[in-house]
N, C-alpha and C positions, 0 to 999 in steps of 0.2 A: 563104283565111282559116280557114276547117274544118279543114283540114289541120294548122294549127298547134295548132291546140289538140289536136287528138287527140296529136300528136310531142308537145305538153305534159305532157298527162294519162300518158302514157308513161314518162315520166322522172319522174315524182313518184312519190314513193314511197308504199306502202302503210303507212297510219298502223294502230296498232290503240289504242284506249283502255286507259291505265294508270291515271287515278286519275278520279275522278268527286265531288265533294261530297254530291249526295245519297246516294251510298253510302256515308257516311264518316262511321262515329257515335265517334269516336276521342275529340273533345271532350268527350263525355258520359262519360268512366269516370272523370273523379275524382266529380264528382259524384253519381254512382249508389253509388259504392261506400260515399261519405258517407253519402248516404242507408239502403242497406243494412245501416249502422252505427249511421242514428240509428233504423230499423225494430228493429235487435235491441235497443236501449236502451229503446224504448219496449215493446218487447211484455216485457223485464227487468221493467219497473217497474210494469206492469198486473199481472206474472205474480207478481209480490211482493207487492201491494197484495192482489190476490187470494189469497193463500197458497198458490199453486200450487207445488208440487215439482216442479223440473226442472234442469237443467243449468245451467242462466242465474242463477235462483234462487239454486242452491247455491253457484256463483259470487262470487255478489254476497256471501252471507254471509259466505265464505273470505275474500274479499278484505277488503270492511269490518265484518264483525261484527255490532255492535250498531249500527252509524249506517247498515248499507245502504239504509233504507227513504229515509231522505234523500239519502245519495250515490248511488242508483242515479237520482232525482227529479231532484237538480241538474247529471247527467249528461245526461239524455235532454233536459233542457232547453238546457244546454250545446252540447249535437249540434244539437241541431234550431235554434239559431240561428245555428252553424256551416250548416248546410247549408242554411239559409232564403238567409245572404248568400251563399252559393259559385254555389245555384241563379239567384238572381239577376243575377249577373257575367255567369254562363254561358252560359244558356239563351237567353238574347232575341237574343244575336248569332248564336247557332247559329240561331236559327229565321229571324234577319234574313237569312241567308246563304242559308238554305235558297229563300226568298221570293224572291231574286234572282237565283237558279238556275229557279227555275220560273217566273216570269216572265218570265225570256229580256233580261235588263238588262246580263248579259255582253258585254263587248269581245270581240273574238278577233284572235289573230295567228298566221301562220305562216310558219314560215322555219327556216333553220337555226340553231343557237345561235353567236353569233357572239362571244361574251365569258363565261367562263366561271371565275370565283373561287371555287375547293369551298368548304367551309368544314373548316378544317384538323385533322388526327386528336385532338388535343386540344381543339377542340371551342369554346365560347366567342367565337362571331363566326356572324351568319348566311352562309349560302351565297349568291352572286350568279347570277345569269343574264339575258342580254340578248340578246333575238330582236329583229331590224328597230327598234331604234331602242327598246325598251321593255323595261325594268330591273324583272328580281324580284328580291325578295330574302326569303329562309327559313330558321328553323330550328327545330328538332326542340321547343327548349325554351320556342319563342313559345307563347303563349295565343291569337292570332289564328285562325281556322277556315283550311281550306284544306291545300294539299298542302305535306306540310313537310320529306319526305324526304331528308335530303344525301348525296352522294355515298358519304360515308364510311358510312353506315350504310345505304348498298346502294340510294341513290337512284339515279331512271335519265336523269338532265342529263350532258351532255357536252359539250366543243368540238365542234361540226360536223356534234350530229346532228337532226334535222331535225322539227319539234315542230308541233304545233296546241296554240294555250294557250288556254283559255276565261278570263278575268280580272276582278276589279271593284276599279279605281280606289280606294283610300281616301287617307285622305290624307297617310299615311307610306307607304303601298308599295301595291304591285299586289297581289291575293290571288290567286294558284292555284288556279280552281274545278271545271275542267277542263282535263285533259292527255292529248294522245296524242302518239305517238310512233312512230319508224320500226321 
């Protein structure tokens, strides 16, 4: 019996890891950038209330004149209720996800990819893929956390090659939490 598993271990191939969730802050750039948008608004409208001269300031004057002190006010408040709800959508899934990564609540499968629907160069349809019996599906434009790479845009799924998927069940689709590959 020994002996077959080593002939096994043999024939399997050597995986290496290609995508990992907790390394994977890709969710977080809209909303940073929001945020870094609504940080120049606000330090704008401190920097004005103050009468500080600067670039932001002078800005603000070019653009609205006599009403900046108000439209730089209704801006910063504007943003920042922008960015209150964006962080709110965003954030608790990302952290939900991360929490289920580090507590080890992952499925896993491995096998070869045995069905395989890119998602097509014009784009608008997620990508499929199906190991042993257990269906993902991804794409680049979802909001969901996870690995969303397709083909087309140089993801590394294929018919036939040969995968370890870390996964967590939702309840439209399996997410990608972990991926290696051959």
């Amino acid at each position: 019996m020994p002996l077959s598993i080593v002939s096994l271990a043999l024939n399997m191939p050597k995986l290496h890891l290609v995508y990992n969730f907790i390394d994977d802050y890709s969710d977080l750039e809209f909303p940073l950038s929001v945020g870094l948008v609504f940080a120049l608004f606000v330090f704008a409208t401190i920097s004005y209330y103050l009468k500080k001269r600067n670039i932001i300031t002078y800005l603000l004057e070019l653009l609205w004149q006599d009403n900046a002190w108000n439209n730089a006010l209704f801006a910063s408040f504007f943003i920042g209720v922008i960015f209150s709800l964006i962080c709110s959508m965003t954030i608790p899934g990302f952290l939900n996800l991360r929490e289920i990564c580090n507590t080890h609540q992952l499925k896993f499968v491995e096998g070869r990819v045995t069905d395989f629907d890119p998602m097509p160069g014009a784009g608008h349809r997620p990508e499929f893929v199906k190991v042993k019996d257990v269906w993902f599906g991804f794409s680049e434009g979802a909001g969901t956390g996870g690995y969303k790479k397709t083909a087309v845009h140089g993801g590394v799924f294929k018919k036939g090659l040969y995968v370890k998927i870390g996964y967590y069940p939702t309840f439209h689709n399996n997410l990608i939490l972990w991926l290696e590959t051959e």
